[in-house]
N, C-alpha and C positions, 0 to 999 in steps of 0.2 A: 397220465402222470401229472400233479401237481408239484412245483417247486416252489417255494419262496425263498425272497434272497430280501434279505434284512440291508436298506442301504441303498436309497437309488441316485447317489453321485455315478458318475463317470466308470469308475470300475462295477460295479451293478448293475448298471445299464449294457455295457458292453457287454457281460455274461448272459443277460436277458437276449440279446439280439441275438446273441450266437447262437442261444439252444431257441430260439422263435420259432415255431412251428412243432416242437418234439415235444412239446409240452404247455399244462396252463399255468401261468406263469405271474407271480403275485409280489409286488414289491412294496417293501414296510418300509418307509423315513420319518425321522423324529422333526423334519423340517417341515415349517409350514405353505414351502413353494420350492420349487426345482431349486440347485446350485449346489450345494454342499460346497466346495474348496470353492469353488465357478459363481459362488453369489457374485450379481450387482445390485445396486441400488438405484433407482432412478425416481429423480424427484421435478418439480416444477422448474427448478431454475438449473440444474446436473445431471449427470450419474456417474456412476462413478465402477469399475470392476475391483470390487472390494478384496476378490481372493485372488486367485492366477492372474496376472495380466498379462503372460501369453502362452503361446506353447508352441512346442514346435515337433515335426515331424522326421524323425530317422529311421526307421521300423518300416519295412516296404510294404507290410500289410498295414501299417496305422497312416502310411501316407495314404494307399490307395483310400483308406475310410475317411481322410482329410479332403483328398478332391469330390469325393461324395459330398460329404457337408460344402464345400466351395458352390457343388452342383446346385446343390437346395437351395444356395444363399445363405448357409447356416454360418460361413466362417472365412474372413480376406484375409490376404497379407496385409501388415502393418508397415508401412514403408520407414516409418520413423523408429522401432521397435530396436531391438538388434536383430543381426542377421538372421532371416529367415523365421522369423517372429509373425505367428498367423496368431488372431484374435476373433472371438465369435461374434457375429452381428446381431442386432444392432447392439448386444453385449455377452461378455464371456458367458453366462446364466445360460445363453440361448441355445446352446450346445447341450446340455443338459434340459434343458425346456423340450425342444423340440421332440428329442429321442424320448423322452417319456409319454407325449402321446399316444407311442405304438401299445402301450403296454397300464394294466392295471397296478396304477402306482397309488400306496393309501399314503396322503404325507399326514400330519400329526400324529404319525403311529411310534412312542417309544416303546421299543421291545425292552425289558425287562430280562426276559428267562426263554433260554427254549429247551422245550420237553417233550419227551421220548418215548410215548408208550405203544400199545399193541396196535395201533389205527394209524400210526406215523407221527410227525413230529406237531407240536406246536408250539404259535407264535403267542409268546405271553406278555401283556401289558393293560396300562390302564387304556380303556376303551377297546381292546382287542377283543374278538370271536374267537372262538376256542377251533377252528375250523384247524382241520388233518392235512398236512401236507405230507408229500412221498419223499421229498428230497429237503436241504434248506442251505443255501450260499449265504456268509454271514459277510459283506462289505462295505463296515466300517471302520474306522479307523484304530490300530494295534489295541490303543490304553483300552479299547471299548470292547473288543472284536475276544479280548482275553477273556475275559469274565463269562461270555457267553460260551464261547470253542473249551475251554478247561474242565467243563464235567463230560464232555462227551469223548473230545480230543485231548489227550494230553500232549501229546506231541506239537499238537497246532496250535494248543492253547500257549503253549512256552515258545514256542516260535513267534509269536505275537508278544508277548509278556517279554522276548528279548530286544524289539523296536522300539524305539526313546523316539520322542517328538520334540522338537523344539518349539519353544510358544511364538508368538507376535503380534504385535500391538500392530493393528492400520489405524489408517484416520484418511479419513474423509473432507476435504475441504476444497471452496471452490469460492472463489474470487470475480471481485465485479469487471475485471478487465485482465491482460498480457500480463503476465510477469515479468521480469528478465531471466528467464532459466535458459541456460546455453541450448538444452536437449530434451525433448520432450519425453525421453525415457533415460534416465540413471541409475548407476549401481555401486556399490560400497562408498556413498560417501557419508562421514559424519558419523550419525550413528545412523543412518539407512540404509540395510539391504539393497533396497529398489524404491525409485519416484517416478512415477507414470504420470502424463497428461492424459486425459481421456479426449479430449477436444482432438487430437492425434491422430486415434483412430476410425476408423471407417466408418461411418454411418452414426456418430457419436453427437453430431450438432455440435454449434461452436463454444457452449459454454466450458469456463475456463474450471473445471472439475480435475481436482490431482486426488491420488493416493498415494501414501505416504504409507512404506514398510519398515518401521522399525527392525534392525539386527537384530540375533537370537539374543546375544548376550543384552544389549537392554532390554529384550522384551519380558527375558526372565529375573533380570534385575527391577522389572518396575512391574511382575506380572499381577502382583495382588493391588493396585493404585487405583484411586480412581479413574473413570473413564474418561470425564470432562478436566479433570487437573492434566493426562496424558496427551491428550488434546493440543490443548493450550502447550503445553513443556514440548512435544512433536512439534508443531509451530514455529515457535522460537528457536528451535533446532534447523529448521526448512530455511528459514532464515538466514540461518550464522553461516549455514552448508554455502546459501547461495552469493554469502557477500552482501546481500542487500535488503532492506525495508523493503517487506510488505503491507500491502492493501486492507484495510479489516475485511477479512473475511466473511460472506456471505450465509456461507455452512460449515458448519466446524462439529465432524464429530468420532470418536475413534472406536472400534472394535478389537477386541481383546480374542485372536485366534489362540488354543491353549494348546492346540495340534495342528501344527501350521506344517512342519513339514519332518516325516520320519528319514530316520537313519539307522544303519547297522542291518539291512533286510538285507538275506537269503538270495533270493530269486527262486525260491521253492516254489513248485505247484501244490496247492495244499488241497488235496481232494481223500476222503476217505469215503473210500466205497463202501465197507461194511459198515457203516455209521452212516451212507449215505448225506456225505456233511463237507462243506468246502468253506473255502474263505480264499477272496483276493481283495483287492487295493492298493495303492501306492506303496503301501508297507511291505506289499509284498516282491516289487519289483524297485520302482524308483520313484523317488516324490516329484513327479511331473503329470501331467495332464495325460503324455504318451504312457507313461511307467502305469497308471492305472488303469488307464485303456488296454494295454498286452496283457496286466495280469487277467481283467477278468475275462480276455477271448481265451487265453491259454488255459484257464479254468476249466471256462467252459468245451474247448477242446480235449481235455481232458476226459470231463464229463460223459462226452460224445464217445469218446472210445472207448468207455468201458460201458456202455449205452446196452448191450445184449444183458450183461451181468446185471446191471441196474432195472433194468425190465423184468427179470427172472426173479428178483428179490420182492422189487414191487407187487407183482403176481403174489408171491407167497402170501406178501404182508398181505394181500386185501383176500385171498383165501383163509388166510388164518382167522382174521377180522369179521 
């Protein structure tokens, strides 16, 4: 049995792991290297964890797969973080790095369309093989996950088509010395969500690298702006927040997340066996690191147990074929 699962963030990856061994198992990202939400950056003089800057663990099955990754070295506590705030080493990306090794992940692959006929499904795009899969898990993100899920599922597809994402401006910047910032991680001040030190975290080296998360409300108030003007205006914002003149800055430069973090999700399992078709992600449980991790184990346990029906179907298909 071949599956593809469109997607290989954090929720695609954990569905991958969980059916590992019951199948070949084939994973399409339109990125050009691990991370999805979990990008860093790392550059000569920084890095910086451009998307989640931590996460944490409540789920007794996503803890025990957190002291797993602790095992590997994949992932420490942050002691400066908030409470109970674990971070990937030597950055968040690595968590996602790591776990894709196990498995064939094509990344520049945008999927486009996927289609349904008498040999199974396929994955369509520019640069894609036209090659037949038995099953396909679609884990990207709601706005994306609709267009694809809506000719097959309708149900799943308007379940996705009812998550809203909030957008968010980061930026990137990193300074030739200490700043005065009271705490090396903050939350709602100014107009910032969250400001992280990376010098903070574990394994991160001492340069003085911050990320700066713009709030929903201005990230959608300023979401079409340029990127170097948001930049600079984020800055002088970092600024006014902290009371005090800054340093010119070394790196300065902002990314425009446009699905930064869903709301309004279900907690549905979204599997259709006769369609042979699923879909998990954040959207589909909760917009955290854990929320995407349970959805796509719970997927894929799903999956598992309708595992005899799915084998019986599959038979047919590649009899009929």
């Amino acid at each position: 049995m071949r599956i593809a699962i469109v997607g290989a963030g954090m929720a695609g990856l954990a569905c991958a792991g969980r059916l590992s061994g019951l199948a070949d198992i084939v994973l399409f990202d339109k990125g050009r290297r691990p991370g999805g939400r979990l990008t860093s950056v790392v550059t000569d003089i920084s890095s910086w964890d451009l998307g989640a800057p931590f996460f944490t663990a409540h789920d007794p099955d996503f803890q025990a797969e957190v002291a797993r990754w602790q095992e590997a070295g994949w992932a420490a506590r942050w002691p400066d973080g908030p409470r109970g705030a674990m971070v990937g080493v030597p950055s968040m990306a690595t968590l996602v790095a790591e776990q894709s090794k196990r498995f064939d992940v094509r990344f520049g692959a945008r999927v486009q369309a996927l289609v349904q006929g008498e040999d199974g499904w396929r994955i369509e795009g520019e640069g894609l093989d036209a090659e037949p899969f038995d099953s396909v898990v679609v884990a990207v993100p709601a706005e994306q996950a609709a267009p694809l899920l809506s000719l097959h599922d309708l149900d799943a597809g308007l379940e996705a088509a009812s998550v809203r994402s909030t957008p968010c401006w980061s930026v990137m910047v990193a300074f030739p010395w200490d700043i005065p910032a009271p705490r090396a991680f903050m939350e709602d001040l100014g107009i910032f969500s969250a400001l992280a030190c990376n010098a903070s975290k574990p394994e991160r080296g001492p340069s003085q690298g911050w990320v700066l998360h713009a709030n929903a409300a201005w990230s959608r108030a300023n979401l079409e702006c340029e990127a170097k003007d948001v930049a600079e205006r984020m800055l002088a914002a970092f600024a006014q927040a902290l009371g005090t003149d800054l340093p010119e800055p070394t790196f300065l430069k902002a990314h425009r997340w446009r699905f930064a973090q869903p709301y309004g999700q279900s907690g549905r399992v979204l599997w259709n066996l006769d369609q042979r078709l699923g879909a998990c992600g954040d959207w589909c449980r909760a917009p955290t690191v854990e929320g995407a991790w349970l959805s796509g184990v719970r997927l894929a346990d799903q999956m598992r147990a309708s595992l005899p029906d799915l084998i019986t179907q599959v038979a047919a298909l590649h009899g009929a074929s």
